[in-house]
VEXTI-275056 format. One record per residue (C-alpha): residue in three letters; x, y, z. Coordinates in nm, 3 decimals. Layout:
<atoms>
> ala,X,Y,Z
...
</atoms>
This chain:
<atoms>
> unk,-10.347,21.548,-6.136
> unk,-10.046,21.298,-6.173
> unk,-10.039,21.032,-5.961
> unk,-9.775,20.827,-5.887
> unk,-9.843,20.424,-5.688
> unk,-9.521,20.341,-5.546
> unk,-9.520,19.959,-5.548
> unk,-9.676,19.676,-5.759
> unk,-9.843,19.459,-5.492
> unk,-10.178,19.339,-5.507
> unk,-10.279,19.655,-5.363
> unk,-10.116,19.866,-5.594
> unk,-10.142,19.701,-5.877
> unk,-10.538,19.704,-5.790
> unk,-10.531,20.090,-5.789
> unk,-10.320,20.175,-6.044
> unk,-10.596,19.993,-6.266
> unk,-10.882,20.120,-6.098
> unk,-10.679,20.485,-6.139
> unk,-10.610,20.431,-6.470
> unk,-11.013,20.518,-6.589
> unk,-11.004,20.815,-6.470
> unk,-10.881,21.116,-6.663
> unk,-10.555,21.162,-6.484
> unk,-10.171,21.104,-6.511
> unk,-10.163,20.773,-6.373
> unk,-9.786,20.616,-6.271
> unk,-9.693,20.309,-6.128
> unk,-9.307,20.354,-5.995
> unk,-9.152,19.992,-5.969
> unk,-8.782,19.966,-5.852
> unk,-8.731,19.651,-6.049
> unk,-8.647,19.767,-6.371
> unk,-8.688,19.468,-6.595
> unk,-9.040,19.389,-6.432
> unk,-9.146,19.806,-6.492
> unk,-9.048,19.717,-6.839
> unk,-9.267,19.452,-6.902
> unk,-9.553,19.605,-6.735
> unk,-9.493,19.910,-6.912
> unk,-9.550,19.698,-7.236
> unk,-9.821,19.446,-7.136
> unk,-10.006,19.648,-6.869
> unk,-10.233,19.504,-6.609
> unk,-10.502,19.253,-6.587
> unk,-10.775,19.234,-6.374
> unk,-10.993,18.933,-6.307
> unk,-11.298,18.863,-5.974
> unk,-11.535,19.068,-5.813
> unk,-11.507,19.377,-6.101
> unk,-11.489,19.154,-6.406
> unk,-11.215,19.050,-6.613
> unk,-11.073,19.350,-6.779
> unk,-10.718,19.533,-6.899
> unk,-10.557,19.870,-6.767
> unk,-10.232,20.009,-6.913
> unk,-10.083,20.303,-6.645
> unk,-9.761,20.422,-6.715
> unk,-9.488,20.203,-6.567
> unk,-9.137,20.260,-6.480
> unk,-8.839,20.249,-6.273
> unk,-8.695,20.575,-6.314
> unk,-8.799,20.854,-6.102
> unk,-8.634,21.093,-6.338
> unk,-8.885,20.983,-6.613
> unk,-9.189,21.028,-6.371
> unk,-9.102,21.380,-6.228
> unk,-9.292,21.585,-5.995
> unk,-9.634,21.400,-5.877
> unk,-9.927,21.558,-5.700
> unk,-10.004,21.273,-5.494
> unk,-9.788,20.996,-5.430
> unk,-9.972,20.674,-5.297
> unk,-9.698,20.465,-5.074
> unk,-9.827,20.114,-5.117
> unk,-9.488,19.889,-5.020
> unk,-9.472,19.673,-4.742
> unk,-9.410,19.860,-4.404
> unk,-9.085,19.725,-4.368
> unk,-9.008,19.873,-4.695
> unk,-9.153,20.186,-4.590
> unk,-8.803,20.413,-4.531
> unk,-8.685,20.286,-4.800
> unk,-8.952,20.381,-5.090
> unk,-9.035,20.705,-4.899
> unk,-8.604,20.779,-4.952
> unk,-8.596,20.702,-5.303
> unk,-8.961,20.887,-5.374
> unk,-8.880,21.201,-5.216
> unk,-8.749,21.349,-5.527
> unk,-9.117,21.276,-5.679
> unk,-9.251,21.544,-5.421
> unk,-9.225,21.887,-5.392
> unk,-9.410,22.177,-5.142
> unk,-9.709,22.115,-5.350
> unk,-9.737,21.745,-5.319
> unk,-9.924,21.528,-5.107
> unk,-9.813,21.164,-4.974
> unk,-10.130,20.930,-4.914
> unk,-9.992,20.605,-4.723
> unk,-10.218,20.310,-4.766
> unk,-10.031,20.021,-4.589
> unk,-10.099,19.780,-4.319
> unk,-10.021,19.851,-3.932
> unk,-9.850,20.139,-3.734
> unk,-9.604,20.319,-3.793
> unk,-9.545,20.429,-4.194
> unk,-9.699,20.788,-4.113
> unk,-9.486,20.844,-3.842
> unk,-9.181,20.700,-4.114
> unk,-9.288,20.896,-4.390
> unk,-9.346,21.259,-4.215
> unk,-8.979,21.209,-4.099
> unk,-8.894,21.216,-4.406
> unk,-9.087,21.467,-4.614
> unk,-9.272,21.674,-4.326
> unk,-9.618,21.621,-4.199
> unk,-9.812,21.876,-4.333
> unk,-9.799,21.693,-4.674
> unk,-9.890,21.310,-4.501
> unk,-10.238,21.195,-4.540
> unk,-10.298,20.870,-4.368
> unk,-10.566,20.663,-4.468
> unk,-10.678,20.238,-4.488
> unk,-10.875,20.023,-4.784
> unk,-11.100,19.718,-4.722
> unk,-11.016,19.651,-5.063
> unk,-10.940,19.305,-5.114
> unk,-10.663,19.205,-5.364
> unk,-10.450,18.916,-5.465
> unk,-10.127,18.943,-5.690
> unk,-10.147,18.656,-5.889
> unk,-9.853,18.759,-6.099
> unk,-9.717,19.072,-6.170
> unk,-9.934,19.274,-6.376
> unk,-10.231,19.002,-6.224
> unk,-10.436,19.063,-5.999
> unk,-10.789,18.924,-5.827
> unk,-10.980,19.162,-5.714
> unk,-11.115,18.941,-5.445
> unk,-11.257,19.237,-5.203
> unk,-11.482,19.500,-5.189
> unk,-11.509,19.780,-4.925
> unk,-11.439,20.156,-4.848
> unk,-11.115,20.345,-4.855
> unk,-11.096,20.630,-4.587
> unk,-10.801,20.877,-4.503
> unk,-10.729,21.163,-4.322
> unk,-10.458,21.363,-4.164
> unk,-10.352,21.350,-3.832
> unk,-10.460,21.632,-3.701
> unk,-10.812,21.640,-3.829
> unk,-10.789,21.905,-4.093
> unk,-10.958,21.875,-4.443
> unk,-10.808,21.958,-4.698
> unk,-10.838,22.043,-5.127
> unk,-10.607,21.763,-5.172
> unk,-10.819,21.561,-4.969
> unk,-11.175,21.643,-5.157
> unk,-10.988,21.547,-5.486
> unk,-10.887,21.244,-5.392
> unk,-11.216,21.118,-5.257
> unk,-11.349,21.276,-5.576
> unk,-11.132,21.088,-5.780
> unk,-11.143,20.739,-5.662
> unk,-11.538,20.754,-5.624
> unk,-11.575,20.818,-5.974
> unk,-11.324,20.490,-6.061
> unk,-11.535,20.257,-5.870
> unk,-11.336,20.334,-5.535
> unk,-11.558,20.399,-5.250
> unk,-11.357,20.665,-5.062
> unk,-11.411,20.895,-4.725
> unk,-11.287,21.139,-4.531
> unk,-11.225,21.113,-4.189
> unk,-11.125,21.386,-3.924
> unk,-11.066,21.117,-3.663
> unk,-10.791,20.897,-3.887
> unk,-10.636,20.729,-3.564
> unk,-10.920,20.595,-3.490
> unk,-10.952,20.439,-3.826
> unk,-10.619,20.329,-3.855
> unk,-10.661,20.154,-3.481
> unk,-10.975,20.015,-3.591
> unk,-10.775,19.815,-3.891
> unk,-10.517,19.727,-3.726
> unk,-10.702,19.541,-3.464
> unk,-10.931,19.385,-3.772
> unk,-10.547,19.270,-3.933
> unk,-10.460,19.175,-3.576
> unk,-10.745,18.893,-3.532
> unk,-10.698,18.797,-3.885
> unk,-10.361,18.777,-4.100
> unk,-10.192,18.599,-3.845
> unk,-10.399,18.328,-3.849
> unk,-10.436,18.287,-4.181
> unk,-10.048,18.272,-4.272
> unk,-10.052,18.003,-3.998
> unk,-10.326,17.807,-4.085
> unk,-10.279,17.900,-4.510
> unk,-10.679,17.908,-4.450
> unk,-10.880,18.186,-4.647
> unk,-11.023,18.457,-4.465
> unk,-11.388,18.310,-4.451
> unk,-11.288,18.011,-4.293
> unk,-11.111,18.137,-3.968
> unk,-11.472,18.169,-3.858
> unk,-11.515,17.811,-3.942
> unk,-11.414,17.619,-3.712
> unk,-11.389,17.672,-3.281
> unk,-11.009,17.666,-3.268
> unk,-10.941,17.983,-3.501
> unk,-11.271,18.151,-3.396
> unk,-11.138,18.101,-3.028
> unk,-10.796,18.220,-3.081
> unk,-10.886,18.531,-3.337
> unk,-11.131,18.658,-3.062
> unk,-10.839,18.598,-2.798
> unk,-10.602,18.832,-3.029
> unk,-10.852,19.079,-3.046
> unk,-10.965,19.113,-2.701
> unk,-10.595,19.180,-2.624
> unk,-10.535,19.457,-2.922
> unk,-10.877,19.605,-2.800
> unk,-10.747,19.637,-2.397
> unk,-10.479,19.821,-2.542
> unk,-10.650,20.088,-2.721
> unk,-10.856,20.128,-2.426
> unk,-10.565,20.196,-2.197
> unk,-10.448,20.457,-2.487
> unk,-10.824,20.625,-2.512
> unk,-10.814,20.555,-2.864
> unk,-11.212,20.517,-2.965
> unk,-11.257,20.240,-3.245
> unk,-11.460,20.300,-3.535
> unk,-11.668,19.976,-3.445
> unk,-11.863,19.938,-3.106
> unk,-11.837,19.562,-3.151
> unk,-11.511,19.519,-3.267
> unk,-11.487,19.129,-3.257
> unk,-11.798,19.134,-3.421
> unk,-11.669,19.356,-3.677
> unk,-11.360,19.130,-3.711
> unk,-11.552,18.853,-3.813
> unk,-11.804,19.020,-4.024
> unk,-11.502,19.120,-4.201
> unk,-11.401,18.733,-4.253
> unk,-11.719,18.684,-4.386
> unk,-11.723,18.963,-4.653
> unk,-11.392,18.828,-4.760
> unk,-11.450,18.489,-4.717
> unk,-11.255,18.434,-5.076
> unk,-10.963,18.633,-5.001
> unk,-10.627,18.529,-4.912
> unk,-10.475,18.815,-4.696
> unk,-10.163,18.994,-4.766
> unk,-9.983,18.773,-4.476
> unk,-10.059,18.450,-4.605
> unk,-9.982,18.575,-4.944
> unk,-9.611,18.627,-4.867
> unk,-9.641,18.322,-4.668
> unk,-9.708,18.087,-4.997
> unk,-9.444,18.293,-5.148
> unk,-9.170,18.282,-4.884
> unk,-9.115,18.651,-4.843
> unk,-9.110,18.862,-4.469
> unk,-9.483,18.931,-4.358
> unk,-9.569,19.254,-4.195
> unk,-9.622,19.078,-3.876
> unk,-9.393,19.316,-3.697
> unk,-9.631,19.585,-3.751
> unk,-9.950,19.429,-3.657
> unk,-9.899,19.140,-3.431
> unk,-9.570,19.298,-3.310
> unk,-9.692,19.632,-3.249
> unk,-9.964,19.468,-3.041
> unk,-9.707,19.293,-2.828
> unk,-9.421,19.621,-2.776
> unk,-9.749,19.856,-2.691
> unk,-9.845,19.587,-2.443
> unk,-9.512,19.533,-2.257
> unk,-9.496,19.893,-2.221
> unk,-9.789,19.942,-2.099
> unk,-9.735,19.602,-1.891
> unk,-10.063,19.446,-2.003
> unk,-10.052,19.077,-2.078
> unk,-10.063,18.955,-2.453
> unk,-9.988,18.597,-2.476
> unk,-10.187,18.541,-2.782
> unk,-10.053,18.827,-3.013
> unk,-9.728,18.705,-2.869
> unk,-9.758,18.348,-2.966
> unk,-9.887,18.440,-3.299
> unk,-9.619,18.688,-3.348
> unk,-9.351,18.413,-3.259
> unk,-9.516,18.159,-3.490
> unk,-9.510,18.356,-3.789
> unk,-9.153,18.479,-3.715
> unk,-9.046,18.104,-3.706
> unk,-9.228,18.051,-4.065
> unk,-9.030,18.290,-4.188
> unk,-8.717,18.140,-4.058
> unk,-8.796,17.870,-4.214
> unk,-8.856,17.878,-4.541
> unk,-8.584,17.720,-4.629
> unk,-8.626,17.423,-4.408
> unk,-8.982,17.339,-4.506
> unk,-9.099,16.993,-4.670
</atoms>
């Protein structure tokens, strides 16, 4: 099977080496050509919870070079999602599946606009990763990987990629119920990220002290009201528990958010925070929490160029 990672995040870069033991065609597509170059030559390094230890995937920027793939992994921001699934769509034909592993809502809907829904498979990692440079990584998190399709089928594709990332190291699942899985993260990203770009604490310590343990359960009590009022059943029946049992098994790890944070790049907050607040204003349900977080981050980003 050749696979193809679109991006070179922490995320990415994280399975591209995990990927890269197993006995397949293993790309990672980087639109930056002079960093694909470099990472073509050096390859990647991998440091934490796995050990420290080198992987060398093929790297490039040129789709032409890559050709057809029979599974594409879409591992970009979400704001970047249109934009990577354009510029990949020559990398899949009627054979080839699209697995999105990204944060919030919204990227499946994005990508099957683009290339058709039978071939989306939606799916979420616990995985813990952070890019310390590129072609670095920490592999600060472990947990399971689980995807699925929208509307509940199983498929061959489906069995080899569970197959295939079990047998790296990957703990992988498949669900029939994906929404609920993909709910169930984003309200775990909701209580969290947020917080921790705001704070610049680590995951572990949001349960740490009474302020951020006060407002993280606030954020999730409102992201949990929604899904109620959409009949969306969470994978968790605690879910604030869940949220901060989540903290605690990441205690080390500095999430994605507060990774672009320290490096003054756009968050994803308008698909986790901000989806939070549109569902709740149209379903006229109050979300002053998600909302204030939402505007804080926003005004972080604004400025970066203004801070001490």
């Amino acid at each position: 099977m050749k696979i193809v990672i679109v991006g070179p995040g922490a995320i990415g870069t994280l399975l591209a080496a995990f990927l890269s033991k197993s006995k397949e065609e293993i790309w990672l597509l980087d639109y930056n050509k002079e960093r694909a170059l470099k990472l073509n030559q050096t390859g990647i390094s991998l440091e934490g919870l796995s050990g420290d230890w080198q992987a060398k995937p093929k790297t490039s920027s040129d789709i032409k070079e890559i050709g057809i793939a029979d599974l594409v992994i879409i591992c970009v921001k979400s704001y970047d999602t249109k934009n990577a699934i354009k510029q990949s769509k020559t990398l899949v034909n009627e054979k080839s599946a699209v697995l999105t592993l990204q944060n919030g809502l919204g990227n499946i809907e994005i990508i099957a606009e683009a290339i058709g829904s039978e071939r989306v498979i939606a799916g979420v990692t616990s995985l813990g990763a952070t890019l310390l440079e590129p072609g670095r990584v920490k592999h600060a998190g472990k947990g399971e990987t689980v995807i699925g399709r929208l509307d509940g089928k199983i498929t061959v594709e489906m069995r080899s990629i569970r197959e295939i990332f079990n047998k790296v190291g990957l703990e992988t699942r498949i669900t029939r119920d994906v929404k609920s899985i993909l709910w169930s993260k984003l309200i775990i990203n909701t209580g969290i990220n947020a917080l921790t770009a705001i704070t610049r604490l680590n995951n572990g310590k949001l349960t740490e002290f009474e302020g951020t343990r006060r407002i993280m359960r606030e954020a999730v009590t409102e992201a949990i009201r929604i899904a109620k009022r959409k009949r969306i059943k969470l994978a968790y029946d605690d879910p604030l528990a869940k949220v901060e049992a989540v903290c605690e098994a990441t205690s080390g790890n500095i999430s994605s958010m507060l990774q672009d944070v320290l490096r003054k790049r756009r968050t994803e907050i308008d698909f986790i925070n901000g989806v939070i607040v549109r569902l709740a204003q149209e379903l006229n349900i109050p979300a002053p929490i998600n909302s204030m977080l939402l505007d804080l981050v926003k005004t972080i980003e604004a400025g970066y160029s203004l801070a001490l």
